[in-house]
N, C-alpha and C positions, 0 to 999 in steps of 0.2 A: 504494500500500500504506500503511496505517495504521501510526504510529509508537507508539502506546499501552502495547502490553507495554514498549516502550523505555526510553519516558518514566516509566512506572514504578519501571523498574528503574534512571534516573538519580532518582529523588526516596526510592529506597529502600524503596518499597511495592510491596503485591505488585494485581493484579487482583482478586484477592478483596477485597482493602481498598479500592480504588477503586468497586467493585461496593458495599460497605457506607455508603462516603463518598457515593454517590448515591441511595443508598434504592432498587438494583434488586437482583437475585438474579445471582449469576456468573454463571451459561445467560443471563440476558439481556446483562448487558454483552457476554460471549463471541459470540452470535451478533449482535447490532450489529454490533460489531469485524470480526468474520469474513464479515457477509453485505454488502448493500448500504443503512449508517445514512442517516438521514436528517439534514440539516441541525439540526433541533433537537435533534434525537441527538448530533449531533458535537459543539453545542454545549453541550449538559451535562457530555459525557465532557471538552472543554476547558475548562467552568469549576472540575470538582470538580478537573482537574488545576494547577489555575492557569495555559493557556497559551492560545494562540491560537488559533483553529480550523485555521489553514493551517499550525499547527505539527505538527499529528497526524500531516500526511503524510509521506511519504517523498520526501528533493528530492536527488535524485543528481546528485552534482557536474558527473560527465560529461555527463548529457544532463539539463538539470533541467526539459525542457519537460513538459507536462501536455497533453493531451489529450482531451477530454471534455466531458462536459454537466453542469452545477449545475442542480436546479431548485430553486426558493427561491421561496416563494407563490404558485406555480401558474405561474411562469412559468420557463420553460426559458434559462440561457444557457450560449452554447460558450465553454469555457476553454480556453486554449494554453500557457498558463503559470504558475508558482505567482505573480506577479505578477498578472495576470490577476484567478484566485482573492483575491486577497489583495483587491483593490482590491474585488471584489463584496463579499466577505464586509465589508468594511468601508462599504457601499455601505448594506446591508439589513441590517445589526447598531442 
């Protein structure tokens, strides 16, 4: 799950101003957020926030493992953990 309204509301803005800080319309940040964004999507939504991309998620303390597939310029890798993530993202940044 995406931490974006979150991260928001610790920086004291709202999604509409984030949405204007990026030159897109609220229906579009809102459906990114909500649907399945894409790697350069996430990372626009982490630059106008000022954070990291693996910061957007959500990393529960109890089980902070990640499961899943990144694909990042046509190619496909499986993640296990925000660790994992972190290291691609920092891989292909």
């Amino acid at each position: 799950m995406l931490r974006v309204q979150e991260i928001c509301k610790e920086q004291g803005i709202t999604m509409q101003d984030l949405a204007k800080k990026m030159g897109v319309t609220y229906q579009a940040l809102y459906a990114a957020v909500s649907g399945n964004p894409t790697i350069g999507k996430l990372g626009e939504i982490a630059k106008a926030l000022g954070v990291n991309i693996v910061d957007l998620f959500t990393e529960n303390s109890q089980e902070s493992d990640v499961n899943g597939y990144v694909k990042v310029k046509g190619t496909l890798y499986e993640v296990h953990s925000f660790e994992d993530l972190r290291k691609l993202l920092e891989l292909k940044s």
